[in-house]
Every structure is written in C-alpha cells, then in structure tokens.
TORGULUM-166631 format. One record per residue: residue in three letters; z, y, x of N, C-alpha, C, O, CB in turn. Coordinates in steps of 0.2 Angstrom, whole numbers, padded with zeros to 4 digits, always signed. Each point is the difference from the previous one (the first is absolute). Glycine has a CB too. Layout:
alaZYXZYXZYXZYXZYX...
This chain:
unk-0119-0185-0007-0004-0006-0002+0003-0003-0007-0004-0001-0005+0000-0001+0017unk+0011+0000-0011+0003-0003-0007-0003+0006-0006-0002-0002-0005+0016-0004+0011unk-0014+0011-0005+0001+0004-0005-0007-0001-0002-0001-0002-0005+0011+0011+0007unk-0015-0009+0003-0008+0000-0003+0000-0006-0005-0002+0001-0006-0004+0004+0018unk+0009-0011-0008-0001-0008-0005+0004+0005-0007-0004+0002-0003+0006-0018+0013unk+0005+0017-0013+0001+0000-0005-0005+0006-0003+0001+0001-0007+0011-0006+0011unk-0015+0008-0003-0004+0005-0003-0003-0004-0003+0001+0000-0006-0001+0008+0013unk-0005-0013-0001-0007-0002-0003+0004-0006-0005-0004-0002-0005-0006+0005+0017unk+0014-0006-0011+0003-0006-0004+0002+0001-0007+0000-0005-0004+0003+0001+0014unk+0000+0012-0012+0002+0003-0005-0006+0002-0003-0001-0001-0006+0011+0004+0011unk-0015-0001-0002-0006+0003-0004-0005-0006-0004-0003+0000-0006+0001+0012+0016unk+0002-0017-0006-0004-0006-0002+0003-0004-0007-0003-0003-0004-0001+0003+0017unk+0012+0000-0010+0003-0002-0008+0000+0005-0004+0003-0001-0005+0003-0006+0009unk-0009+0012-0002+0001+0003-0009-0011-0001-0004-0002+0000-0006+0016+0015+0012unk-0017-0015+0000-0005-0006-0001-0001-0005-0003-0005-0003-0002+0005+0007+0008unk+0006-0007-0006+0000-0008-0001+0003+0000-0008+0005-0003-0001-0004-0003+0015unk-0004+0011-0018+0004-0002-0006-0004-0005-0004+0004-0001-0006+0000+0013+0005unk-0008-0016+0001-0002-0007-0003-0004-0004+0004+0000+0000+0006+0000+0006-0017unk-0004-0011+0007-0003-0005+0006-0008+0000+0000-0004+0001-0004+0013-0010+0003unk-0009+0008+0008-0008+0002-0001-0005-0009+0004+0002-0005+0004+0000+0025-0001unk-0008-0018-0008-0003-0009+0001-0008+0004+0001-0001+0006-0002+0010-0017-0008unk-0012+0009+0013-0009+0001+0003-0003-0005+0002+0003-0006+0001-0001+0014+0004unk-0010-0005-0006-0004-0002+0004-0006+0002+0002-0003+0004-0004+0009-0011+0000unk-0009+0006+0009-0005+0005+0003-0004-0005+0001+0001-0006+0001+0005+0015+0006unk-0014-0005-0008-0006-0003+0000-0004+0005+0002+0002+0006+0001+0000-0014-0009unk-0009+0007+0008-0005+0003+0003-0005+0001-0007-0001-0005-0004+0004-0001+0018unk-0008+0014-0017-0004+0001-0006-0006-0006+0001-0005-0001+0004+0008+0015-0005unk-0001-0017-0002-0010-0007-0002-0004+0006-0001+0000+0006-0001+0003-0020-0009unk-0009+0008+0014-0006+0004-0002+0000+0003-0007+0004-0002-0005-0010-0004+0013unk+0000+0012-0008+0001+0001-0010-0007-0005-0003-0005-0002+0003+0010+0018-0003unk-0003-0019-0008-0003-0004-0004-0004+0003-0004+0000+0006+0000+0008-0013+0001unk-0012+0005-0004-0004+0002-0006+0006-0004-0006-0002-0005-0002-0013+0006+0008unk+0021+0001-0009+0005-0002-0004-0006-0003-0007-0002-0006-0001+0015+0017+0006unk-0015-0007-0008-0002-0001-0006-0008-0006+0001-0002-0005-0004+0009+0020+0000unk-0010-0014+0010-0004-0005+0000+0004-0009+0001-0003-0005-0002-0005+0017+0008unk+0013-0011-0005+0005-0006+0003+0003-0003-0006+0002-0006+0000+0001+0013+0011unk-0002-0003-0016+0007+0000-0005+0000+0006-0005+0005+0003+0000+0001-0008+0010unk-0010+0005-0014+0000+0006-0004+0007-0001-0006+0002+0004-0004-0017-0002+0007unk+0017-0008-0002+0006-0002-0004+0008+0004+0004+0005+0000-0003-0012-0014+0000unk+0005+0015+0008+0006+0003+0005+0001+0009-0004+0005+0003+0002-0010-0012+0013unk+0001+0012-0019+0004+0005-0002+0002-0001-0007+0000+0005-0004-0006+0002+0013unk+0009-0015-0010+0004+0000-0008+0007-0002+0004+0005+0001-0004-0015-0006-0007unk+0011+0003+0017+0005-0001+0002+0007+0004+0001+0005-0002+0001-0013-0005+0003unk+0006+0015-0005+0007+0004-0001+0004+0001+0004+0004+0004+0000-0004-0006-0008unk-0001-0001+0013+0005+0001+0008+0000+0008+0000-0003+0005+0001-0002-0016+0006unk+0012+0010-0007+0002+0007+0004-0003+0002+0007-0003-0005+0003+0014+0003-0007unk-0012+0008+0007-0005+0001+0004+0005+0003+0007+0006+0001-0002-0017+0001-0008unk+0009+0000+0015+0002+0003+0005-0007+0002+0004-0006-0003-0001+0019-0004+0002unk-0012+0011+0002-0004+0003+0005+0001+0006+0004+0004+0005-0002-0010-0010-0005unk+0004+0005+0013-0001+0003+0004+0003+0010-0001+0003+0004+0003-0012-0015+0000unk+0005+0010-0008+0003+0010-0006+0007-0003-0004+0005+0004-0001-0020+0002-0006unk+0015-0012+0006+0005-0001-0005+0006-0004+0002+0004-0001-0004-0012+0001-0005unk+0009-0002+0014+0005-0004+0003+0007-0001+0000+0003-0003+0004-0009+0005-0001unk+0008-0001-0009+0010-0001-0001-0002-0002-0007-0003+0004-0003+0011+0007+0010unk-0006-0014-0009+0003-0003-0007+0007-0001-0001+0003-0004+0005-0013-0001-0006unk+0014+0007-0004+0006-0005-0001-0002-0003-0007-0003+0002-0005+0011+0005+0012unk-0004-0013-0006+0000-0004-0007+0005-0005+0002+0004-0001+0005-0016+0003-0009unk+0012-0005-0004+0005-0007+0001-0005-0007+0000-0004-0002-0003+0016+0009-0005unk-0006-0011+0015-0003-0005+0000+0004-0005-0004+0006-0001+0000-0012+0005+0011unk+0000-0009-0014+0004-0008-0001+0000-0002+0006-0004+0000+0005+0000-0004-0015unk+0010-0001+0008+0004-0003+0004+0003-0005+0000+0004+0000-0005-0003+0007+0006unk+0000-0012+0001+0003-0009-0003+0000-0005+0004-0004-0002+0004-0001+0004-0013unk+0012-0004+0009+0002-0006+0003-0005-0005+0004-0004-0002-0004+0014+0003-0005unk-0012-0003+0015-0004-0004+0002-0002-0007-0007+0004-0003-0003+0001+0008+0019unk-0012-0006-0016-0001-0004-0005-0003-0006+0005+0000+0001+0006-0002+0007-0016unk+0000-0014+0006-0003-0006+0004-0003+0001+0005+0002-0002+0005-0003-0004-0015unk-0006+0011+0013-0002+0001+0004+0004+0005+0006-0003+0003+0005-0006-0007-0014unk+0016+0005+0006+0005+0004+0006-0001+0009+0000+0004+0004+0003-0008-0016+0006unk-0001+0013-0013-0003+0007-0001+0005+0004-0007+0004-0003-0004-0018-0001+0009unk+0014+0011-0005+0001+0003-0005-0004+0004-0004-0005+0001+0002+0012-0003+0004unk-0006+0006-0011-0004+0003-0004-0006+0005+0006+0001+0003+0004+0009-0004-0014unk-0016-0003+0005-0006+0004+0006-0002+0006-0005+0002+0001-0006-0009-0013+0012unk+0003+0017+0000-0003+0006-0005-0005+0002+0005+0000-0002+0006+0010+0005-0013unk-0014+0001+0003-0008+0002+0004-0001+0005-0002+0002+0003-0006-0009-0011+0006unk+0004+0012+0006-0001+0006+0001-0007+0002+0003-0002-0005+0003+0013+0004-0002unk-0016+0005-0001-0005+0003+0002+0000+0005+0005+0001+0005-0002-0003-0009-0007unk+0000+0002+0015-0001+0007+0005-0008+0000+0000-0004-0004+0001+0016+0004+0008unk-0014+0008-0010-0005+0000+0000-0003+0007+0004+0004+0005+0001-0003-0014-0011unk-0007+0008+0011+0001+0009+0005+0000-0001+0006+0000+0005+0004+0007+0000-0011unk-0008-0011+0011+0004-0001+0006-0006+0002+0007-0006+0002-0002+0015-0014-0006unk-0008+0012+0013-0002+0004+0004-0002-0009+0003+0004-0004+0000+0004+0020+0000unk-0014-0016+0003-0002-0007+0003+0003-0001+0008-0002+0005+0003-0009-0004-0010unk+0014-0004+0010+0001-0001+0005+0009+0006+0004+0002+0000+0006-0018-0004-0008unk+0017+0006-0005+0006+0004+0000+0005-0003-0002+0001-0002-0005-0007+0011+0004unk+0012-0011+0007+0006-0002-0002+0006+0004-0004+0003+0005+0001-0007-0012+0009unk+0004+0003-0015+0006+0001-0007+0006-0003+0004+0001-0003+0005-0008-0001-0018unk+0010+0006+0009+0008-0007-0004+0001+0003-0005-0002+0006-0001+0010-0010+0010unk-0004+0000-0013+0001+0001-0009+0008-0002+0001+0002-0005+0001-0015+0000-0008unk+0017+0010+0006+0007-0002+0000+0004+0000-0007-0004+0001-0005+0003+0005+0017unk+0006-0007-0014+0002-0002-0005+0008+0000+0000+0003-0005+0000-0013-0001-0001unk+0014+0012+0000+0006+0004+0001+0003-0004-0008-0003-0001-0005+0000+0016+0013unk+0008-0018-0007+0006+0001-0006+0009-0001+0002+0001-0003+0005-0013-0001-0013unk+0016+0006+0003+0005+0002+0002+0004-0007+0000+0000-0005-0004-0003+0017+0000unk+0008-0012+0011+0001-0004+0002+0005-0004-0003+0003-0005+0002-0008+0010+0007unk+0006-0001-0015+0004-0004-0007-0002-0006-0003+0003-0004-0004-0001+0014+0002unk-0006-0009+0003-0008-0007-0005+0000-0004+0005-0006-0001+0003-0005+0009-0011unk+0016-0012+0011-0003-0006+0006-0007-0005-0004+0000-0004-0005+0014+0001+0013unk-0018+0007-0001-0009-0003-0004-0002-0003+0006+0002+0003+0005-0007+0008-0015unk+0001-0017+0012-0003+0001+0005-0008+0001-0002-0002-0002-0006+0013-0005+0011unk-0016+0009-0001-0007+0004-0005-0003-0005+0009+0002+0000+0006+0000+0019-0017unk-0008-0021+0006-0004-0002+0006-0008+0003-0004-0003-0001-0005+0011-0011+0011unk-0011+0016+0000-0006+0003-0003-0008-0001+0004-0001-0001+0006+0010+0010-0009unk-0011-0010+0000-0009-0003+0005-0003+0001-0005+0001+0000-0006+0000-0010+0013unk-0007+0013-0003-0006+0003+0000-0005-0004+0001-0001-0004+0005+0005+0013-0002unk-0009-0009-0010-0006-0005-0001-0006+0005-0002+0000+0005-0003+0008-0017-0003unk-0014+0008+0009-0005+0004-0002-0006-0003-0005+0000-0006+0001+0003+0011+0011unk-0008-0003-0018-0003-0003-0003-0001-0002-0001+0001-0002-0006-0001+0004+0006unk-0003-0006+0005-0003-0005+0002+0004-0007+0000-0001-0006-0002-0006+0014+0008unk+0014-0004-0003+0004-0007-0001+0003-0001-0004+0002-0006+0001-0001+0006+0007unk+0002+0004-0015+0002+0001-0006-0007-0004-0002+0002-0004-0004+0008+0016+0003unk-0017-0013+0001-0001-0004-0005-0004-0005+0002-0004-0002-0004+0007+0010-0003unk-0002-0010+0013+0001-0005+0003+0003-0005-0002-0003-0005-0001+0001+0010+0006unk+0010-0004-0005+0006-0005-0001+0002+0001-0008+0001+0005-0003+0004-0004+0016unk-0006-0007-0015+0001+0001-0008+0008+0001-0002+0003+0001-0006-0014-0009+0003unk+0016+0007+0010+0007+0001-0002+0001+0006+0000+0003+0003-0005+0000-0011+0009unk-0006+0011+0001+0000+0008+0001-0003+0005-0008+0002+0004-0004-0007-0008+0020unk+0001+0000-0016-0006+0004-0005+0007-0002-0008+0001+0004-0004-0020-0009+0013unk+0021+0000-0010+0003+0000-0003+0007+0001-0003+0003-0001-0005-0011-0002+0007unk+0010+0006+0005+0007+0004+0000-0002+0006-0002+0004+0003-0004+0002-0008+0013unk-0013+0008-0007+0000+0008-0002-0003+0001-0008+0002+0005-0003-0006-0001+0017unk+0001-0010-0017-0001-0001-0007+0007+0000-0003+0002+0004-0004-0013-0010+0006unk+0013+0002+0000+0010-0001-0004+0002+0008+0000+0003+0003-0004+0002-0017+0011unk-0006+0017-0001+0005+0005+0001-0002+0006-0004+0003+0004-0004+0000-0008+0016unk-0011+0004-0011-0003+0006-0004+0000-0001-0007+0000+0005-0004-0007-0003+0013unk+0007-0008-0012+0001-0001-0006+0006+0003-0003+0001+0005-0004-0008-0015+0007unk+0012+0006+0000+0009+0004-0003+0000+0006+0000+0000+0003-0006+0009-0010+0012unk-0011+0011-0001-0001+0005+0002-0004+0006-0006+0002+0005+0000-0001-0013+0011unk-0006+0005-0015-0005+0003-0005+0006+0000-0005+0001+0005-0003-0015-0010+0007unk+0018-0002-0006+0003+0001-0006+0007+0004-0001+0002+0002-0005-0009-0012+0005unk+0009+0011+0008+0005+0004+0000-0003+0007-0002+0003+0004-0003+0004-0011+0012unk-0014+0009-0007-0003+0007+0000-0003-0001-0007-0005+0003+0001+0003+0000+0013unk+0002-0004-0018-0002+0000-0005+0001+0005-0003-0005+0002-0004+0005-0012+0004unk+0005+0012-0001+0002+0005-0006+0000+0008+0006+0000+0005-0003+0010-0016-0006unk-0012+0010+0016+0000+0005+0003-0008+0002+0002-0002+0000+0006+0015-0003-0002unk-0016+0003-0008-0008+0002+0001-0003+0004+0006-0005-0002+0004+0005+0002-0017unk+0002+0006+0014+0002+0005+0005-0001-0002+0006-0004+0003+0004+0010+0002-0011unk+0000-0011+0008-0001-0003+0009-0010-0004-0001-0005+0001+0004+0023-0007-0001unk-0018+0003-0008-0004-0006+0000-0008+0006+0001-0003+0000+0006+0012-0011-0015unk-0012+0016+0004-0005+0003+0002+0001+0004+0008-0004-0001+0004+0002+0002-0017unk+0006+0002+0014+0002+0004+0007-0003-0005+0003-0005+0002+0003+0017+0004-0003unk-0011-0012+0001+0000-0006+0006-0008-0001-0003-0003-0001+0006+0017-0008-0005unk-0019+0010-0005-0004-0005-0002-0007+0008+0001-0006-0001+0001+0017-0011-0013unk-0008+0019+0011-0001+0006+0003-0003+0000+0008-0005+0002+0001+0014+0001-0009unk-0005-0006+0012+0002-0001+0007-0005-0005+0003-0005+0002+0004+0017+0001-0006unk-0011-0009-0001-0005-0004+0001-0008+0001-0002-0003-0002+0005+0012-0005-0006unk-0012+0009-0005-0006+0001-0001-0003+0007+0007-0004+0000+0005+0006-0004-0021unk+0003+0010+0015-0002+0004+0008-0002-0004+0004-0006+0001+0002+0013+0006-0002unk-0003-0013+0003-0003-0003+0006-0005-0007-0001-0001-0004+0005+0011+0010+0000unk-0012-0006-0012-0005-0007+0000-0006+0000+0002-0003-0006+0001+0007+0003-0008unk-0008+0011+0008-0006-0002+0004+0000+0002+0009-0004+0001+0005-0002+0002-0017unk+0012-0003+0012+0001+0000+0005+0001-0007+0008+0006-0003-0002-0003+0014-0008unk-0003-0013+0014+0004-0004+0005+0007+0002+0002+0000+0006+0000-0010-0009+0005unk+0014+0000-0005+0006+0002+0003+0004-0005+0005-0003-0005+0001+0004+0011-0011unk+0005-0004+0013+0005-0004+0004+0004-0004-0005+0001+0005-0005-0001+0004+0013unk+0001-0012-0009+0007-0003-0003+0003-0005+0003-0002-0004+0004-0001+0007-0013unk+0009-0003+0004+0003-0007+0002+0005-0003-0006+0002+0005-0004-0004-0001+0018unk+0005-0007-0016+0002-0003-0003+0012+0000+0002+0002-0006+0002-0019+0001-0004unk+0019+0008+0002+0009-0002+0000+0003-0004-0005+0002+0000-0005-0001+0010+0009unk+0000-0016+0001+0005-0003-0004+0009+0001+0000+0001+0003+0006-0010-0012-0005unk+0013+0008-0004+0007+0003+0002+0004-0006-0002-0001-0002-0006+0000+0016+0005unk+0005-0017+0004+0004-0005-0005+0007+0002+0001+0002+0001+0006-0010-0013-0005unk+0011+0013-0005+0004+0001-0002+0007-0007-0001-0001-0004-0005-0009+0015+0000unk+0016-0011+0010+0004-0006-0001+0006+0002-0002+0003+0003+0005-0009-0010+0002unk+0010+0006-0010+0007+0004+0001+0003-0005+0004-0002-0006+0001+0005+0013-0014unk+0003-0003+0015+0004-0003+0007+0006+0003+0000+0002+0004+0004-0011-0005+0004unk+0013-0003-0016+0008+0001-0001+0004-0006-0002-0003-0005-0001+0000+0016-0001unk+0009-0010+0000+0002-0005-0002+0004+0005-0006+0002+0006+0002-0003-0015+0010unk+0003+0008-0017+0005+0002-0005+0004-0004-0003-0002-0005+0002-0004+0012-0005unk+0012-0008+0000+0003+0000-0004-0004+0002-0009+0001-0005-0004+0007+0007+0017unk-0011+0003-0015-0001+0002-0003-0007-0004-0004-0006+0001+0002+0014+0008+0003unk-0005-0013-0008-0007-0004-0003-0006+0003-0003-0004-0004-0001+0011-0003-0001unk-0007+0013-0001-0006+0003-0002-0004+0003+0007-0006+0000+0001+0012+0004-0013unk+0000-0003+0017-0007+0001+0007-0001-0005+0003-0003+0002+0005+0005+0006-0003unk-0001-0015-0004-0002-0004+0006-0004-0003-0006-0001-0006+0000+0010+0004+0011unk-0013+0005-0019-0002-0006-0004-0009+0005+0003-0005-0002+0002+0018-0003-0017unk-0009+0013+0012-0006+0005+0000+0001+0005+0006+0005+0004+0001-0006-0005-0014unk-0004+0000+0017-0001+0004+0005+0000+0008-0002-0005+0001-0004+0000-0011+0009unk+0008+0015-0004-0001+0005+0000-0008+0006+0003+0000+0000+0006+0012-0005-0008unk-0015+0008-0001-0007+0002+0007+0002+0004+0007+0006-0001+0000-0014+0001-0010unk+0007+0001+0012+0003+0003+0006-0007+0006+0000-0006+0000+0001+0013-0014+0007unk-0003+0020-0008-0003+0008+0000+0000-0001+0005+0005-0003+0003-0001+0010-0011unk-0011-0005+0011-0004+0000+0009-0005+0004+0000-0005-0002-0003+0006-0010+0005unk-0002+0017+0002-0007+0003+0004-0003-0006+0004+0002-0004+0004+0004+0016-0003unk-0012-0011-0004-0005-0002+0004-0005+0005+0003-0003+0004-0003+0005-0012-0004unk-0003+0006+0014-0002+0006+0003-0006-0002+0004+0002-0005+0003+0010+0011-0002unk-0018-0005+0001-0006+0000+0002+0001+0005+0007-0002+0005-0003-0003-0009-0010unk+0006+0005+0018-0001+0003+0006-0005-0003+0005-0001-0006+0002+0014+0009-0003unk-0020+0006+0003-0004-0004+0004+0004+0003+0007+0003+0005+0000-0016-0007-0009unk+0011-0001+0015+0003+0001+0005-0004+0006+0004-0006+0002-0001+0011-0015+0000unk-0002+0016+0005-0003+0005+0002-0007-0002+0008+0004+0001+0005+0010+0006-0012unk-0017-0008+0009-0001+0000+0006-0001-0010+0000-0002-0004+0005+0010+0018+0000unk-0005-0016-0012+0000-0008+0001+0007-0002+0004+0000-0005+0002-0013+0005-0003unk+0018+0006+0001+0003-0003+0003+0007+0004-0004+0004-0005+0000-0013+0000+0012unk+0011+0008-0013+0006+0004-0004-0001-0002-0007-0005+0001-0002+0005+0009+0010unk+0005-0012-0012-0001+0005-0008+0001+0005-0001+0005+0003+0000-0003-0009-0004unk-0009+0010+0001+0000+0006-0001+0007+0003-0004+0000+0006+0000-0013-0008+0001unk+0017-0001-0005+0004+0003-0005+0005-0001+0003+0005+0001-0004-0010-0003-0006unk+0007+0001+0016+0005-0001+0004+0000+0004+0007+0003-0002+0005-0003-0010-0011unk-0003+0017+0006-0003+0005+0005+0007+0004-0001+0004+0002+0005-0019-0001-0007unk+0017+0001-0005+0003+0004+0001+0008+0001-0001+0004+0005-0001-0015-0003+0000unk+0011-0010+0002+0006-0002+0002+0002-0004+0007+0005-0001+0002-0007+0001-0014unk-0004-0002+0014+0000+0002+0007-0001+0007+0004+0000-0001+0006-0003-0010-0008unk+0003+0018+0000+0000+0004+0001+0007+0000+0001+0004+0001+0005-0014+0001-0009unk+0012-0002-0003+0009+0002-0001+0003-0002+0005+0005+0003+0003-0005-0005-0014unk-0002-0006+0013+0006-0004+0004-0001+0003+0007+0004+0000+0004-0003-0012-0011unk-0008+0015+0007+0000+0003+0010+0004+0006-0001+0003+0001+0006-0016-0005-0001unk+0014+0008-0009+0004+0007-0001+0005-0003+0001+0003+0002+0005-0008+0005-0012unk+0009-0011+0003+0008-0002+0001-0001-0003+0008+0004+0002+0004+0000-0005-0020unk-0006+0000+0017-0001-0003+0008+0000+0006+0004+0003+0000+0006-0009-0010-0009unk+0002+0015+0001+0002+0006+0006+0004+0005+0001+0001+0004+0004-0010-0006-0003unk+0012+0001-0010+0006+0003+0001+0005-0004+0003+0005+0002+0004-0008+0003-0013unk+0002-0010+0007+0008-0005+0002+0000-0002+0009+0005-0002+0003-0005-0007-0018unk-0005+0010+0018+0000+0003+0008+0000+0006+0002-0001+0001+0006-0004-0008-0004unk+0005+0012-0006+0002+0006+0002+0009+0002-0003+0004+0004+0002-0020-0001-0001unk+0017-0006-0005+0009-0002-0003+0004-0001+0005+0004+0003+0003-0006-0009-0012unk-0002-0004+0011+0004-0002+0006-0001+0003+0005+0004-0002+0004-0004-0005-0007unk-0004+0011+0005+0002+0002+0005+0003+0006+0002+0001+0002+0005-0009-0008-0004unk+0010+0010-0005+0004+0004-0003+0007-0002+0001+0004+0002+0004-0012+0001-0012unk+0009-0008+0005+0008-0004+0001+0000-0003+0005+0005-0003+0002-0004+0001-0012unk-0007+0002+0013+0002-0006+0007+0004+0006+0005+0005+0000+0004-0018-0012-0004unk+0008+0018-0001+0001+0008+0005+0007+0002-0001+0003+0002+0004-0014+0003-0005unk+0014-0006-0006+0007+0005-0001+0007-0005+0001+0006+0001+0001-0012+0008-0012unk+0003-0017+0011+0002-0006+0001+0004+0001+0006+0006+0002+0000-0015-0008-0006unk+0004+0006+0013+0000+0004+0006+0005+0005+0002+0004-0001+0004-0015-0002-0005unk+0010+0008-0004+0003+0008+0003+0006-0003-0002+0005-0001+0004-0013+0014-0005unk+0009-0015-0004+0009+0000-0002+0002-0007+0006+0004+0002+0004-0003+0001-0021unk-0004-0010+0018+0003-0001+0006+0001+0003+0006+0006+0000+0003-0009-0008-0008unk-0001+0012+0008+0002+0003+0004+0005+0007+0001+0003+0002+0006-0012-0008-0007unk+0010+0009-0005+0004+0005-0004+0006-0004+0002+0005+0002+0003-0014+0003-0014unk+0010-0014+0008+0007-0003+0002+0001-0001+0006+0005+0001+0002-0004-0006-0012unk-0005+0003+0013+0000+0000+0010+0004+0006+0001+0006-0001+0001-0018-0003+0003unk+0008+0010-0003+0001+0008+0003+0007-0001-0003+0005+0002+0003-0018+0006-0003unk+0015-0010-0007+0008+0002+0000+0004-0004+0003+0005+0002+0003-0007+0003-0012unk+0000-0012+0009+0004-0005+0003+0001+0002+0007+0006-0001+0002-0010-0007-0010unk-0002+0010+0013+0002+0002+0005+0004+0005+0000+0005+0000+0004-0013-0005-0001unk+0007+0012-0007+0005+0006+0001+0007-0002-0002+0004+0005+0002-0012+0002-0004unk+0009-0012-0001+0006-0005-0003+0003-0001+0008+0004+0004+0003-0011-0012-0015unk+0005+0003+0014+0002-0002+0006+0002+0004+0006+0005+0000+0003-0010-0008-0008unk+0000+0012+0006+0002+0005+0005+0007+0005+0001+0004+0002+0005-0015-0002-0006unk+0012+0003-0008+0006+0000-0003+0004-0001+0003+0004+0004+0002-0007-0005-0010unk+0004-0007+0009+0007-0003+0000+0000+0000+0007+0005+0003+0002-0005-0011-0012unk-0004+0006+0014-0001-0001+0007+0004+0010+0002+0001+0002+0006-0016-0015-0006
C-alpha cells in the first residue's frame, strides 16, 4: 500500500509542472452573430473552438489597479456544441506567480453591459495596433469570420484577467509586469462528465495503479517468504542449542 501512495504521488508531481486556473460552462444556444452585430467581425479576437482548442500565447499582466483587477484580455470560443459542457483551462509556468480569473459571457451580455462591451473595445483595439504590422493574423481571422457570417452559431465571449502575485526587490519588475507564456485550452467533456483531453491521462494513471497493485503485492508476497525464511531459521537456531 505505501509503495502504491509513493507511485501515484511521484507520477502526479511530475504532472504538476506549472498552475492550472478554469472554468466550466455549458454551449448557449446558437445566435444569428451577424444579424446581432455585424461590427463583431472587426473585433479580431483570437478564436478557439471545438477543432481548434489549444492556444499558446503571452498574457498581460499587472499589479491589482483601483478596481482590484489585473490586465484583462478577450478571447472568442466559437463552434460550440449547445447544451454541451466545456471548461477552458489556462496552464502557465509556476515561475510567473499570476493569479488568472476566467469567465464566460454570452452576446447578449457583452452588449448589454456597456463595461463589458467596453473592455472588449479597449482590448480589441490595442490588440489591432499591436497586429498592425502583422497583416497575415488579421485576414486569417477576418477569412474565418466571413465563412461563418451566414451562418447561426454557438458562442461565447472569454474574459481572462490576468494579476501578478509577487513581490521583488527588482524595480523594473514590480514597475513592468512581465507577460506570462500560457496555453489556453478549450476541452469539451466527454459524456458531460470527463474532459475529453484528459482521457488519456486518466488512462495512464489507471495503468500505473494496476501496476503499482500488482508491485505491492509482489513485495507484500516475498515480504512474507523472507519472514518466514527468518522463523524456519530462527527455529532451526534454537533446536540447535537445545
């Protein structure tokens, strides 16, 4: 039994190589997008979806401001399966103390709330002027979106805020936050109740589990023969003498 816990405790920390932050929701119904907002395919959001599900990128990042929050950023899932439970996870390396809070908004509610509606303007905006000189992302995105403008879809809107959570010494890192290199990962679940991308790592771990009970019990058996191996002599021991 000890040996099974160090097995399974050894394999999970070699798992735990950075921090992971989530959140799970259920696909909205799908919208008519372009009847709603035909302004929604100048916005450039990076995309995820159900085919496309992993991104890495770097996030902004920044010391809590007057409202307590940190650098926001938006994202687009689209593709989404109605009534099919997600989570959107968000891996980075546990070098970068970040704390990441993520929530999921649907159209309606992005332009509903004019805070909302004007965080995703702010962000998309920077966003255009950083990609300016990179034309290539901007049609790809702009490609992607016209495919699906006569169409209805699922979506939803990701917010990610981004807070650093350090202290330095070093005054260039506590003036300028560094971005924090992070997968963003989109997983739909399997059955509504598994993440699918995690199948096969839950595989892995039932193998090492049925190895590490067929180990221990291996050792618990030869455990056995050698005490008894010391009995039978101990007694031949003593008869000896007697």
């Amino acid at each position: 039994m000890l040996l099974y816990i160090y097995i399974i405790t050894t394999f999970l920390a070699l798992l735990a190589a950075g921090n992971v932050e989530k959140t799970i929701f259920l696909g909205p119904s799908p919208l008519a997008i372009p009847a709603l907002n035909p302004a929604l395919e100048d916005l450039e959001l990076e995309r995820l979806s159900s085919e496309n599900g992993r991104l890495r990128t770097k996030l902004n990042a920044s010391f809590p401001t007057t409202d307590g929050l940190g650098a926001t950023s938006w994202y687009f899932l689209e593709n989404l399966y109605p009534g099919q439970r997600y989570e959107v996870r968000i891996c980075w390396l546990a070098t970068q103390p970040t704390d990441f809070t993520l929530k999921t908004y649907t159209l309606p509610e992005i332009l509903e709330d004019r805070s909302l509606l004007s965080s995703v303007s702010i962000y998309s905006s920077a966003r255009l002027s950083a990609a300016h000189q990179s034309q290539k992302t901007v049609s790809r995105n702009r490609r992607s979106t016209s495919q699906d403008a006569a169409t209805s879809d699922s979506v939803l809107f990701l917010q990610i805020v981004a807070t650093a959570d350090y202290f330095s010494l070093d005054q260039a890192l506590m003036k300028d936050v560094p971005p924090i290199l992070a997968d963003i990962i989109l997983d739909p679940f399997l059955g509504n109740v598994f993440p699918k991308s995690l199948v096969p790592t839950a595989c892995w771990v039932g193998v090492v589990a049925v190895m590490a009970v067929f180990v221990a019990r291996w050792v618990s058996e030869e455990f056995g023969r050698l005490m008894n191996s010391m009995d039978t002599r101990s007694s031949v021991e003593e008869k000896k003498e007697i």
